[in-house]
Phi, psi and omega in degrees: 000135192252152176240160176300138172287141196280150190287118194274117188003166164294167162074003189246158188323172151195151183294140178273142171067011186336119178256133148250117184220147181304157163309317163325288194303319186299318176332301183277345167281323176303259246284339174268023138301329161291327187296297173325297203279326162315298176325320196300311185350283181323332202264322208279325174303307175311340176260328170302313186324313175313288209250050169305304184305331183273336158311299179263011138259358163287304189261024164237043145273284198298358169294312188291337195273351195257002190251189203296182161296094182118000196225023194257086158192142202257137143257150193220132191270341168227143181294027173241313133055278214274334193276319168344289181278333145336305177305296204303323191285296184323314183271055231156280172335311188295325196286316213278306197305322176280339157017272203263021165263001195257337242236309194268317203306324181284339168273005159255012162278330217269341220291319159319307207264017182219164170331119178325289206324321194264333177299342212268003182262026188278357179267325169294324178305311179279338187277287172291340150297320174288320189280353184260338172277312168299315155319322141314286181301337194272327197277321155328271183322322187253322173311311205257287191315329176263005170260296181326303195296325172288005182274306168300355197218357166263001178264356152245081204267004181267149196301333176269043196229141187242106195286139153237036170351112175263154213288270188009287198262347162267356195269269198338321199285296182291353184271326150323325168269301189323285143016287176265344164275337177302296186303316200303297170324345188283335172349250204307358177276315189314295191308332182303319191261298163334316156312293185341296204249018160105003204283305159279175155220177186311289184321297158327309172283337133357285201274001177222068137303253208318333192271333173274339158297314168321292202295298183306319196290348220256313160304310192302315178329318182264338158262028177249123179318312201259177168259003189300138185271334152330274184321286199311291170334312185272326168265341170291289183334301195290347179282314211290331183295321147353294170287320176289312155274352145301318179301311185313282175337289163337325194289293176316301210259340166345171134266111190305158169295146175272140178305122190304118213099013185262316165282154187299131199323000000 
């Protein structure tokens, strides 16, 4: 004998439209959802493609302003080289550009499963996660990039050391740090979306400040090029700040404890 689930009081929350799917099914909504954004990729490389050459003199200037005077050229050792990293501009470019269709694409996997109260955060969500990711990258690029590379290139300052830089490994460098400060900035959405659906609370991110301060100088260190303490400096501070606002977000946005009487005797 089956008994009915019990009903939850007037006035208290419940999910709008509640979808209940199988494991399976969630399996399949994940892959079309992968599907989705990858398409967008794809759409967003087909529009960087058009303008690859202004791209990539835009993004190797701060390389060329840090090396000496009269010696501002990137060289590259195999002929396939420049068509490569091409690809490597598109697909990087493609990623930045499609940001916030890839962005609506995860808010309609997760979107099924919270709350009105929470559905109804889907525009600050995509609005501050795409600007907070564009943001990461600018601040890399007019911030980060013009302390590093002359930071890095000063460790050869003796006459008999010759910077020869290849298209490779600085196309690798600068798209890799851009990149990785755009996610790393994605921080307080993550803590947000996490609160959200219960996984942290306030109190939790709290009770490990200090252990999540370790951890960020500990990451800027590994995605900051240099070792320095500036460069180190420019990129921790703003994750740690980061983090104290995901908790404030945690606070707003958290899932409150269920009321008491609500569950079965």
């Amino acid at each position: 004998m089956t008994s009915s689930a019990p009903r939850l009081p007037p006035g208290s929350p419940e999910p709008e439209n509640e979808v209940r799917l199988s494991f399976v099914e969630h399996l399949r909504e994940l892959r079309v959802r992968l599907l989705h954004a990858i398409y967008g990729v794809g759409a967003g490389m087909g529009i960087v493609g058009w303008f690859v050459p202004q791209i990539r003199s835009w993004l190797l200037a701060p390389v060329l302003a840090a090396l000496p005077e009269g010696d501002q050229t990137i060289k590259f050792t195999g002929a396939l080289d420049p068509f490569m990293n091409s690809l490597r501009i598109m697909f990087v470019g493609g990623i930045f550009v499609s940001a916030p269709w890839v962005l609506w694409q995860l808010w309609l996997f997760i979107a099924p499963g919270l709350y009105k109260r929470e559905k109804r955060m889907v525009l600050p969500f995509l609005s501050f996660g795409t600007l907070l990711f564009y943001a990461g990258a600018a601040f890399c690029y007019w911030i980060v990039m013009p302390q590093a590379f002359p930071a890095m290139l000063s460790f050869a300052a003796d006459p008999i050391l010759q910077p020869m830089l290849t298209l490779d490994a600085q196309y690798s460098l600068v798209l890799g740090m851009m990149l990785g400060f755009g996610i790393v900035f994605e921080l307080p959405v993550v803590i947000a979306f996490l609160a959200m659906v219960g996984l942290v609370s306030a109190q939790f991110l709290a009770k490990y400040r200090r252990h999540a301060m370790i951890a960020n100088v500990a990451l800027a260190a590994i995605i900051t090029p240099t070792g320095d303490p500036i460069n180190l400096a420019i990129m921790a501070v703003p994750m740690i700040l980061f983090y104290e606002i995901g908790i404030v977000l945690a606070r707003i946005l958290g899932k409150r404890p269920a009321a008491a009487g609500t569950g079965t005797p």
